[in-house]
C-alpha angles and dihedrals in degrees: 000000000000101000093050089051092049090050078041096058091029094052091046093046091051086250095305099161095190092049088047096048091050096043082046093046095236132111123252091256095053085049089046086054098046097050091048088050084049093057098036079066090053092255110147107238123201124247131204120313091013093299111149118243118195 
């Protein structure tokens, strides 16, 4: 699933979102996007340094 893969990518990163974007394949933008439209469904997406953002 694709979600699982980005918390996947994001946890083991520290929460790097740049890191994460280019190891996914995606821009910075598209990984922004997706992890609004993750929060907007009530998942519990990682912040920097593995804080959790809700």
């Amino acid at each position: 699933h694709e979600y699982s893969r980005i918390l996947a990518v994001l946890k083991a990163d520290h929460g790097n979102r740049k890191s994460a974007a280019e190891k996914l394949g995606i821009s910075q933008r598209t990984l922004r996007y997706k992890l609004a439209r993750m929060r907007e469904m009530g998942m519990s997406v990682p912040g920097r340094y593995g804080a959790e953002m809700s």
